[in-house]
N, C-alpha and C positions, 0 to 999 in steps of 0.2 A: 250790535256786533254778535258772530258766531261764536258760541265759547270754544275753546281749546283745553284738550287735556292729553296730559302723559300717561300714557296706560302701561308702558311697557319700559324697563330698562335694564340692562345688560353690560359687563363690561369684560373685559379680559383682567386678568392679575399685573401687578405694576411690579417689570423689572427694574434692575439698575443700570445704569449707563454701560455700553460694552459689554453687558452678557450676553445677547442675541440679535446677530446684524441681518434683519428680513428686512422684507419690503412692506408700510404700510399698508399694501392691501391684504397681503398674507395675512395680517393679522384683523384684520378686519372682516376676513371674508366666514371663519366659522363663525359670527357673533349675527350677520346677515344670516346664515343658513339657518341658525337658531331662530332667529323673526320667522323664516318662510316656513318653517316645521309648525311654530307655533301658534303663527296667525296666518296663514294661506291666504283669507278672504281680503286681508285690509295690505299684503304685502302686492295681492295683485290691483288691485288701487293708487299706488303710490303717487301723487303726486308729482314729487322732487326728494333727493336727496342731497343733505344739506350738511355736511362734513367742516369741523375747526380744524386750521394746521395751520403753525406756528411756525416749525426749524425745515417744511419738506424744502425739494428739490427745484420746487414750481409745477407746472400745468395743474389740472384740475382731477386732485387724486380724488374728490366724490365720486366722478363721473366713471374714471379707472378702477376704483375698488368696485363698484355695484355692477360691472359688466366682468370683470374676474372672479365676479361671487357668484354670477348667472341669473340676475335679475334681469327681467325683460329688458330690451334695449331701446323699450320707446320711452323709459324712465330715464329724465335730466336728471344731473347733478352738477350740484354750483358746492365750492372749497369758499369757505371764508376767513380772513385772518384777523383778529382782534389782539394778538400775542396773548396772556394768561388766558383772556377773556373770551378765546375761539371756541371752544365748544357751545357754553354757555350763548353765544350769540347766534350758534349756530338754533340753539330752542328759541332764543326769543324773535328770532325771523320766522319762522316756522309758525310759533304762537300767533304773529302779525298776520300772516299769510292767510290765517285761517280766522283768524278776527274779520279779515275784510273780507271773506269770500271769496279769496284767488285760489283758494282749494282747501279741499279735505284730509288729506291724510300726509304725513312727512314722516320720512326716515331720518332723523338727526344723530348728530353727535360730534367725535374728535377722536383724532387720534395723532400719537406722535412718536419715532421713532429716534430717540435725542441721538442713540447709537450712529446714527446714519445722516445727521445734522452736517451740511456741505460748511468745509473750512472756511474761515473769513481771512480772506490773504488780500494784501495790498496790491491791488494793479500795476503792473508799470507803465510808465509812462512812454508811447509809442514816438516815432520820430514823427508822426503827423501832427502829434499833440504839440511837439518842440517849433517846429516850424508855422504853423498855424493855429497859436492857442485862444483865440478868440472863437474856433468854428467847436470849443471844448469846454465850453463854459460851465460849470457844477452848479447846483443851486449850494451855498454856503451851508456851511456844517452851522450845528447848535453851538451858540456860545459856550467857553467852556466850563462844564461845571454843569450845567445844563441838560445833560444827555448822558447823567450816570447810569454807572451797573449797576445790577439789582441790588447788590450788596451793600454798592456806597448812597443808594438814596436808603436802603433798611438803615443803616448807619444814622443819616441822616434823620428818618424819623422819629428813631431811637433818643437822640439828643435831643430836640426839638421838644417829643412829649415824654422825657425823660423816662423813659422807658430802659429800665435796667439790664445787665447782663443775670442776674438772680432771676427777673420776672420772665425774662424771655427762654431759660432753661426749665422754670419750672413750667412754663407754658407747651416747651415742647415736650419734656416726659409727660404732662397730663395727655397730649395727644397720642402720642404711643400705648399709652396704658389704655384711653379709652378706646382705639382702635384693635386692641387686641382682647378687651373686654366684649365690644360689644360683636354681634352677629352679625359680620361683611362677607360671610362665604356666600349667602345666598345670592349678593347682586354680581359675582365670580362666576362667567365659564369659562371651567376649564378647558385648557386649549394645547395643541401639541404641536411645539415649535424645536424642530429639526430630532423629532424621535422624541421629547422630553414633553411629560402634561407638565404642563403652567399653571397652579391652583390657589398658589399664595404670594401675597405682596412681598417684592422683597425690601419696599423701603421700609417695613414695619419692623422696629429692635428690640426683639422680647429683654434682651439684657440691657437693656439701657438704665441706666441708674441718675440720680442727680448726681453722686460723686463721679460718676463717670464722664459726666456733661460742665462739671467743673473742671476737668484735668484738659479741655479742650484750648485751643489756643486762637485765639482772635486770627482773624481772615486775615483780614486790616493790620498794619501796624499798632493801630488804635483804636479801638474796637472791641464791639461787643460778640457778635455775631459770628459764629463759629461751625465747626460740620455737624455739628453735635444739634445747634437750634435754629437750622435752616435746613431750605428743602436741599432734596436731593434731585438729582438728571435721571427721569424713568423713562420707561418704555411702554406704552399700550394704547388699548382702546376704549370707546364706550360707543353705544349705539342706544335710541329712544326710538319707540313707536309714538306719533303726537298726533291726536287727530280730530275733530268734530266730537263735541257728545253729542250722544244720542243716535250712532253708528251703530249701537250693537254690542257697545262697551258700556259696562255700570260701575267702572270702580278706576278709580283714577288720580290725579294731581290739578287740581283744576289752576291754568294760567287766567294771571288776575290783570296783571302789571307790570311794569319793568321803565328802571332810569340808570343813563350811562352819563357820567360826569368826569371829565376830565380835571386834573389838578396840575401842580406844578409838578415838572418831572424829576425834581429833585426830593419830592416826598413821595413817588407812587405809591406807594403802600398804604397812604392814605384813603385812596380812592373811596373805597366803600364806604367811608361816611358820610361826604355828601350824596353820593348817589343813594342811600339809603334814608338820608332825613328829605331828600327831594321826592322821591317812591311814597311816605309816611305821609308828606305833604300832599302830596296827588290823592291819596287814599283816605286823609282827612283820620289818620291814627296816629297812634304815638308809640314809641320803641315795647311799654307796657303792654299795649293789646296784640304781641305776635308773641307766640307759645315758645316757637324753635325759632333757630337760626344757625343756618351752614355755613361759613366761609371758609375760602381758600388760604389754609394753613403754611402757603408756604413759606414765610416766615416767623416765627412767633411774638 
């Protein structure tokens, strides 16, 4: 197999919910121009661009953003939805792509505009539907219990591996603290959305306290889980250059592996642990021999 590496990545700043109503490729499009400024040679190459989106509208906003940015128009683009997991999927199709030789070079990433997320409102029911409800048949909903919100399967996981309201606040001010510790401006361009540059997160809360994350009040009637130690609804983007070594590029992330394992949807928050002893498995390691490790904080 050809190896695959991420040479390049980029993101915009993460708003909050209802601060700025654009349209996903607005904000995607100065993070492309950024790629084409900085790597000319591999952006006139591209492959395919390979776009996560979770809350859009529908059609295929890869294909709409990368022709509103003014990349050639003989570059496809395909939108994929995995819900949390879209961007992320969108690198490891890309990685595959280029493991098997159906190409060299991809423009990846995600983006989401929760601002702009279409209302979920009940249909009614038409008089065709009354008069001939056999030509309307649904596939049946998830039993119930079955097909909880984020909240109530975290709830759930919570009970389960007794995972406290103490451990999941101090979890979340560790995060806070070490996001504002550490050096995230460099993977930030800044960007200017409607007269204003965009240069800093704003789900990040320099004043966050644990006594403040104590005064917080369960979602739930019962419950742990609060505004205080869960995610919040943002806004932005990220964009990856991925492509062949040994293009022209010496410095990189090299793609090794990757495993998706589904759980019961009453735990998803679970997920990442068999998909991760299953990955350890294939790679013939153990949780000891990996230095880092990134996950997706949105719950703690």
């Amino acid at each position: 197999m050809k190896q695959a590496v991420i040479v390049a990545a980029k993101r915009t700043a993460f708003g909050k919910y209802g601060g700025r109503h654009i349209e996903p490729a607005q904000l995607l499009t100065p993070l492309f121009k950024y790629f084409q400024e900085k790597y000319p040679n591999a952006m006139s190459q591209v492959d395919d661009v390979i776009l996560g989106n979770a809350v859009g509208n529908g059609g295929n906003l890869a294909r709409k953003s990368l022709l509103e940015a003014g990349l050639d128009e003989t570059i496809p683009g395909v939108t994929i939805d995995r819900q949390c997991g879209s961007g992320l999927e969108a690198v490891i199709q890309a990685c595959r792509m280029i493991q098997s030789q159906a190409g060299t070079i991809y423009v990846v990433g995600g983006v989401e505009i929760v601002s702009r997320a279409p209302w979920k409102v009940k249909r009614p029911q038409n008089v065709y539907e009354t008069e001939f409800p056999h030509f309307f048949e649904r596939a049946p909903f998830a039993p119930k219990g079955q097909d909880p919100s984020m909240i109530e399967a975290d709830e759930n996981v919570a009970t389960k591996y007794k995972i406290s309201r103490k451990m999941q606040d101090n979890f979340a001010y560790r995060s806070h603290r070490l996001s504002l510790n550490g050096n995230i401006t460099q993977e930030i361009l800044p960007v200017k959305v409607k007269g204003e540059l965009f240069r800093q997160d704003e789900s990040i809360k320099p004043n966050l306290t644990i006594d403040k994350l104590k005064r917080f009040k369960p979602l739930l009637t019962k419950g742990t889980v609060t505004i205080g130690n869960c995610c919040m609804k943002n806004d932005g983007a990220v964009l990856l250059l991925i492509i062949e070594q040994n293009l022209g590029f010496y410095e990189g992330l090299k793609f090794i592996n990757s495993s998706n394992v589904g759980v019961q949807p009453k735990y998803l928050g679970i997920g990442p642990v068999p998909a991760i002893n299953q990955l350890l498995d294939k790679e013939n390691l153990t949780i000891s021999d990996i230095d880092s490790i990134e996950l997706n904080e949105a719950f703690s």
